[in-house]
N, CA and C atoms as an extended XYZ file, in Angstrom:
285
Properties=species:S:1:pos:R:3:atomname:S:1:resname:S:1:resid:I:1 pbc="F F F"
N         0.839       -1.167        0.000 N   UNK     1
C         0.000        0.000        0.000 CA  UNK     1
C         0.894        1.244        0.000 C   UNK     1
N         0.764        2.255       -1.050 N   UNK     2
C         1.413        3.370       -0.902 CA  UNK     2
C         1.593        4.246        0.201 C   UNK     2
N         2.069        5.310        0.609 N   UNK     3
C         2.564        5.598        1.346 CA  UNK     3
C         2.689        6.936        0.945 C   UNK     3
N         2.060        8.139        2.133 N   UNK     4
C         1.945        9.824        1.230 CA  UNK     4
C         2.821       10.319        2.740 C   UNK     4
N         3.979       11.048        2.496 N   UNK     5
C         4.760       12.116        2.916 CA  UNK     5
C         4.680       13.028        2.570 C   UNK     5
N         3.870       13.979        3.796 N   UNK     6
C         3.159       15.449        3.481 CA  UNK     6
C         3.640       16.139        4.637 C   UNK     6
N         4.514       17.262        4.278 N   UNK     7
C         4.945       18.077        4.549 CA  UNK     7
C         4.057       20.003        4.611 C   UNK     7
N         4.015       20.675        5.619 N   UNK     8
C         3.056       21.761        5.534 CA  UNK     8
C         4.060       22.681        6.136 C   UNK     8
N         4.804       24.181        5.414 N   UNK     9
C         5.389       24.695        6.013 CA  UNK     9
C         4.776       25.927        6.735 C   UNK     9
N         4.551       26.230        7.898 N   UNK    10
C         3.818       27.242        9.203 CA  UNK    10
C         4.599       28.207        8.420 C   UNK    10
N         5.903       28.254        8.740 N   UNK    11
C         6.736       29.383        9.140 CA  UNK    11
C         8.376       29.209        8.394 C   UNK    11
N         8.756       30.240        7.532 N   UNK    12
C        10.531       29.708        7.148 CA  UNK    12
C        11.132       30.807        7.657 C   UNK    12
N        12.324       30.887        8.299 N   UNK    13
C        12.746       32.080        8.925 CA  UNK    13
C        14.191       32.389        8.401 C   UNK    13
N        14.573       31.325        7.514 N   UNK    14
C        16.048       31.724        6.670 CA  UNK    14
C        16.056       30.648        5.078 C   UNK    14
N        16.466       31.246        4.443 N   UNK    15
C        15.851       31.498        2.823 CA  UNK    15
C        16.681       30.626        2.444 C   UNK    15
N        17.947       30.671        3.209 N   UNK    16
C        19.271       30.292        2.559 CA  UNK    16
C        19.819       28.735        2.819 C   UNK    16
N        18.873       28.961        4.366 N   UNK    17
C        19.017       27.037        4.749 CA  UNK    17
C        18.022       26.783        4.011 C   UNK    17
N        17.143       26.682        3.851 N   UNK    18
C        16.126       26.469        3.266 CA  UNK    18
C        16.229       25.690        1.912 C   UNK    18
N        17.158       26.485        1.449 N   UNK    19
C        17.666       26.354       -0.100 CA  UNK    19
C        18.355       25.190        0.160 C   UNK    19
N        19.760       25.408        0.906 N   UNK    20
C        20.608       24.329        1.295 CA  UNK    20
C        20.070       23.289        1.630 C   UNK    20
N        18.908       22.888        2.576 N   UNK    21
C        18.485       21.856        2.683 CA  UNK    21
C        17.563       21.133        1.865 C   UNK    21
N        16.626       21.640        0.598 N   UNK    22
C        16.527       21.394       -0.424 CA  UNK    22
C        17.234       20.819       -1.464 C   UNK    22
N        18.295       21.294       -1.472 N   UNK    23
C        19.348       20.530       -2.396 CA  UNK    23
C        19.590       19.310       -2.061 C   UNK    23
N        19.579       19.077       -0.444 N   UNK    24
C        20.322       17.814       -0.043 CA  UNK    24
C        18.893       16.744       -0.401 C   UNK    24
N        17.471       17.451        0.537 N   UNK    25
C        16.540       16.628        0.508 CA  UNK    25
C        15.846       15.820       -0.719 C   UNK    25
N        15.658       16.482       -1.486 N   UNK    26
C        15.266       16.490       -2.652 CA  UNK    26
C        15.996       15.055       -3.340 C   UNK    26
N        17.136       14.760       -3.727 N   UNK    27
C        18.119       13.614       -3.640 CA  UNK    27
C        17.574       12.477       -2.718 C   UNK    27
N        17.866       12.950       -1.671 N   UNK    28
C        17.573       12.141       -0.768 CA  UNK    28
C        16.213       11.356       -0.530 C   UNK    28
N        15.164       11.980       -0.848 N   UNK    29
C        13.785       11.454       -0.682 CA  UNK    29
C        13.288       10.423       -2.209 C   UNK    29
N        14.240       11.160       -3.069 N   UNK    30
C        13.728       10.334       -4.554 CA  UNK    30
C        14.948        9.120       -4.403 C   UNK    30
N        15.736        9.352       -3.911 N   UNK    31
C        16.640        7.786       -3.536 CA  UNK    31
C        16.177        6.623       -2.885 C   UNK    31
N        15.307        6.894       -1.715 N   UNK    32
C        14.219        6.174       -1.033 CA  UNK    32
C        13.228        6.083       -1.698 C   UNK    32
N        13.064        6.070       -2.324 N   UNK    33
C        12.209        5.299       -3.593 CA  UNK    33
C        10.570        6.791       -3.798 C   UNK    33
N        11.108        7.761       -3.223 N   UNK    34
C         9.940        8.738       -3.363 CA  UNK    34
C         9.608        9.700       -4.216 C   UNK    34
N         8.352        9.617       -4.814 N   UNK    35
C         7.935       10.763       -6.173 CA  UNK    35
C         7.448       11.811       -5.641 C   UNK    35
N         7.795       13.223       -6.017 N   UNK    36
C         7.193       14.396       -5.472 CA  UNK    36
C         6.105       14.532       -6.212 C   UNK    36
N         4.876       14.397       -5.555 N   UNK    37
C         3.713       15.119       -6.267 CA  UNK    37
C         2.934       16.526       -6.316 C   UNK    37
N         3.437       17.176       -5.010 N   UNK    38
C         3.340       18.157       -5.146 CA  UNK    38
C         4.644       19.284       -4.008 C   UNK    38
N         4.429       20.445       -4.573 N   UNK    39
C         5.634       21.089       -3.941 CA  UNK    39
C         5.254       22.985       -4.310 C   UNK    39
N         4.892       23.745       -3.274 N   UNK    40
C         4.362       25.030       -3.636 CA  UNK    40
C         3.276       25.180       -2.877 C   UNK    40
N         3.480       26.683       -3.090 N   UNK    41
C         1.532       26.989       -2.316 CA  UNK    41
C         0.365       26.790       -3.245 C   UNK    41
N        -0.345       26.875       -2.102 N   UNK    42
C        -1.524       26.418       -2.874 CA  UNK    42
C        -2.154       27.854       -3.769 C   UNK    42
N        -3.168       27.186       -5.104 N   UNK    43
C        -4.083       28.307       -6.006 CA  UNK    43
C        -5.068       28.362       -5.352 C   UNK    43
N        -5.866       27.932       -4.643 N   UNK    44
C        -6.757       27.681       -3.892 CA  UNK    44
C        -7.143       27.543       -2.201 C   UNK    44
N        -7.664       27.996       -1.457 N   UNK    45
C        -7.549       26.959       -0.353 CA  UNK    45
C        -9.632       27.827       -0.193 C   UNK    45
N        -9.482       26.708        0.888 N   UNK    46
C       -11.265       26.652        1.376 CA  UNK    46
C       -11.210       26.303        3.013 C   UNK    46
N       -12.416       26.526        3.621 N   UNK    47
C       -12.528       26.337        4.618 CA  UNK    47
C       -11.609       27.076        5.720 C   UNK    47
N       -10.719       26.371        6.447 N   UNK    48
C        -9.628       26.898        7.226 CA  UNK    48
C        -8.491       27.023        7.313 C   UNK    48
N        -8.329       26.969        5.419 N   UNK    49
C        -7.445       26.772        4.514 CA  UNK    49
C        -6.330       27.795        4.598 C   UNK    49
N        -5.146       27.902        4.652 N   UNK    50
C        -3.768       28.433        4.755 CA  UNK    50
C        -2.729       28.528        3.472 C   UNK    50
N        -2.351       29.557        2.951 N   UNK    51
C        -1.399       29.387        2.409 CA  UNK    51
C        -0.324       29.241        3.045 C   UNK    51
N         0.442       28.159        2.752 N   UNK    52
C         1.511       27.907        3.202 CA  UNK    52
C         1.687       26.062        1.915 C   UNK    52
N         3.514       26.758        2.201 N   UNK    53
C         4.363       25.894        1.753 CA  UNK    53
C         3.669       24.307        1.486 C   UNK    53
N         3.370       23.746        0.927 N   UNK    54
C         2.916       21.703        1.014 CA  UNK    54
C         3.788       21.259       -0.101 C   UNK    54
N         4.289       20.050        0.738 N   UNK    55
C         5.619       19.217       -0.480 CA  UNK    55
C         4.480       17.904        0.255 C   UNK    55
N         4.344       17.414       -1.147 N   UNK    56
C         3.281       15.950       -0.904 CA  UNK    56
C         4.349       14.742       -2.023 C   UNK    56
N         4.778       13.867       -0.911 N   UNK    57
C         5.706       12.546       -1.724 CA  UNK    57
C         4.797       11.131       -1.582 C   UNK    57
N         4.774       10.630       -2.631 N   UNK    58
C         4.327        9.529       -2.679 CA  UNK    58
C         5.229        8.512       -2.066 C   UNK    58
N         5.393        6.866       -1.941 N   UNK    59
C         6.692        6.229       -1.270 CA  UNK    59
C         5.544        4.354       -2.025 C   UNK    59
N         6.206        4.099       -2.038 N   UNK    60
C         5.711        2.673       -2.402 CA  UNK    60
C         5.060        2.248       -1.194 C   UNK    60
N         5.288        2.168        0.226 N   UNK    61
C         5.051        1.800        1.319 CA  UNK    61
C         5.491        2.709        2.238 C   UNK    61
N         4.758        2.596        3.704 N   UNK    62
C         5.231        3.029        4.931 CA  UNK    62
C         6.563        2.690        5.456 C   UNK    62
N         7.351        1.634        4.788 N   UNK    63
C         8.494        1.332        5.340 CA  UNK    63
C         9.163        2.167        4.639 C   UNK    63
N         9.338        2.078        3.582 N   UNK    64
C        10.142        2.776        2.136 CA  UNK    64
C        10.404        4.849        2.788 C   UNK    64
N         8.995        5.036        3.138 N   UNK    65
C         8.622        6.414        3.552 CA  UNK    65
C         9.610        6.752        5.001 C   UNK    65
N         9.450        5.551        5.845 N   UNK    66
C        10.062        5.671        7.477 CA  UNK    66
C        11.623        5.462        6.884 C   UNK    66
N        12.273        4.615        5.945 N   UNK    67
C        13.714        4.761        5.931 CA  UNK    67
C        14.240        5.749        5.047 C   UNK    67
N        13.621        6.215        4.362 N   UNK    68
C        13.945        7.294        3.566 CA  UNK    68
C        14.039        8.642        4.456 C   UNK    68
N        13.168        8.861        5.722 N   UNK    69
C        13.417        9.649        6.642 CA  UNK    69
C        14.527        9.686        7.346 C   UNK    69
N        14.763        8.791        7.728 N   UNK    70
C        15.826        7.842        8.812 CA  UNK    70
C        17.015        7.473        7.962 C   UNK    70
N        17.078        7.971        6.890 N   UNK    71
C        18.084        7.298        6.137 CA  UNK    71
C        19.515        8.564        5.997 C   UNK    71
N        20.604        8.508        6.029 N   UNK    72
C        21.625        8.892        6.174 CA  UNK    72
C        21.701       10.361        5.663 C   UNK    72
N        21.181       10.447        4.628 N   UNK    73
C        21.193       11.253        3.213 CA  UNK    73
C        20.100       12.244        3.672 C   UNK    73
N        19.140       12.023        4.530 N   UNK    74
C        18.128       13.027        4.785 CA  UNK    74
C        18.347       13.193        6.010 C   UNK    74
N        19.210       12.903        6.897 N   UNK    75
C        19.661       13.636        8.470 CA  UNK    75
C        20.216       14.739        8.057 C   UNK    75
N        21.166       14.574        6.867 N   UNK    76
C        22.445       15.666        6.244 CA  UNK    76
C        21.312       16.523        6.281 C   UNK    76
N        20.114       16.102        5.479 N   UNK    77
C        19.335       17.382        4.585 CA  UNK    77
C        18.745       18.074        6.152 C   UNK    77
N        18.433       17.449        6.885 N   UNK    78
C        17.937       18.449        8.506 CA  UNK    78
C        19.167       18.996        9.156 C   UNK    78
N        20.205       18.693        9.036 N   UNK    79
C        21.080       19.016        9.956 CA  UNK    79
C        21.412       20.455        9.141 C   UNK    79
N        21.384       20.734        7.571 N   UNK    80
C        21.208       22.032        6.791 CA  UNK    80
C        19.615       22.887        6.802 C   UNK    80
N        18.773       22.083        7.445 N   UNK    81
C        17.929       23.373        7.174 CA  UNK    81
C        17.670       23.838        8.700 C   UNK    81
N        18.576       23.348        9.913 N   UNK    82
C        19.057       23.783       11.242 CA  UNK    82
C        17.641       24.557       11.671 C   UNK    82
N        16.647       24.117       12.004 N   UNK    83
C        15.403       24.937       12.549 CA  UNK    83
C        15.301       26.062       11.643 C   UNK    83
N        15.263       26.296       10.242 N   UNK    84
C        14.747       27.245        9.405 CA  UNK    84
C        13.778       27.473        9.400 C   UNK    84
N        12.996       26.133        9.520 N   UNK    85
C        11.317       25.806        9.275 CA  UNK    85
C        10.515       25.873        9.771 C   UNK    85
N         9.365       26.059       10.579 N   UNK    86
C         8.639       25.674       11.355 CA  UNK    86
C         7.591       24.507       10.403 C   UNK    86
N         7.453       23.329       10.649 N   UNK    87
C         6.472       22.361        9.891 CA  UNK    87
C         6.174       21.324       10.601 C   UNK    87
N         4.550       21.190        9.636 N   UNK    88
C         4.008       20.059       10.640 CA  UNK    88
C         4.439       18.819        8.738 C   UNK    88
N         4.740       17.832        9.686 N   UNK    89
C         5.545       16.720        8.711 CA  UNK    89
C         5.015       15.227        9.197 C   UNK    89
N         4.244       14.833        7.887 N   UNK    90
C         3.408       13.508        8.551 CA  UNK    90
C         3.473       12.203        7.928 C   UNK    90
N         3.542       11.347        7.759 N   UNK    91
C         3.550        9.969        7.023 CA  UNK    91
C         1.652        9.460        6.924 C   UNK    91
N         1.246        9.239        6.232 N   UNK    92
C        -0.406        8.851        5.931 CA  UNK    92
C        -0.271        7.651        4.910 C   UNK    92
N        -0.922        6.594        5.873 N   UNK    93
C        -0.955        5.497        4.550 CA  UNK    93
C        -1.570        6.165        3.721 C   UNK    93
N        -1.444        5.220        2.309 N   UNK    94
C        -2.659        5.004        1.291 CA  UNK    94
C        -3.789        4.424        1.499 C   UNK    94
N        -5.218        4.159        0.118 N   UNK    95
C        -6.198        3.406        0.996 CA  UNK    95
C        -5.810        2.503       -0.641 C   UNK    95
């Protein structure tokens, strides 16, 4: 069962980690076997809807999704974006 890594950014408070840790992540998440499906603010929102930042990755599975987090290559990518971010960051099966 697939596996959705959804990312929602609150708050970015430096442009430059930001960037830096992009470079690393980005690599890193499509190495763990993950497709970006989406990445940007939204054209739309409704309800109690927010613009803000959403990076949505697909993953073959929940395992694939948990080691690709945990995996070597994406500590680098947090240890560069050093609390830049404020985000809520979630793993959601598929149905």
């Amino acid at each position: 069962m697939s596996a959705y890594w959804i990312t929602i950014y609150h708050d970015v408070t430096d442009d430059q980690k930001m960037a830096a840790y992009a470079q690393l992540a980005g690599p890193a998440i499509e190495a763990g076997g993950g497709r970006f499906l989406t990445r940007g603010l939204p054209e739309h929102t409704y309800e109690a809807g927010r613009v803000t930042r959403t990076v949505t990755v697909e993953f073959p599975d929940m395992e694939s999704a948990r080691a690709a987090y945990d995996s070597p290559a994406y500590q680098e990518a947090l240890v560069a974006l050093d609390g830049a971010a404020v985000r809520d960051m979630r793993l959601v099966p598929g149905t």
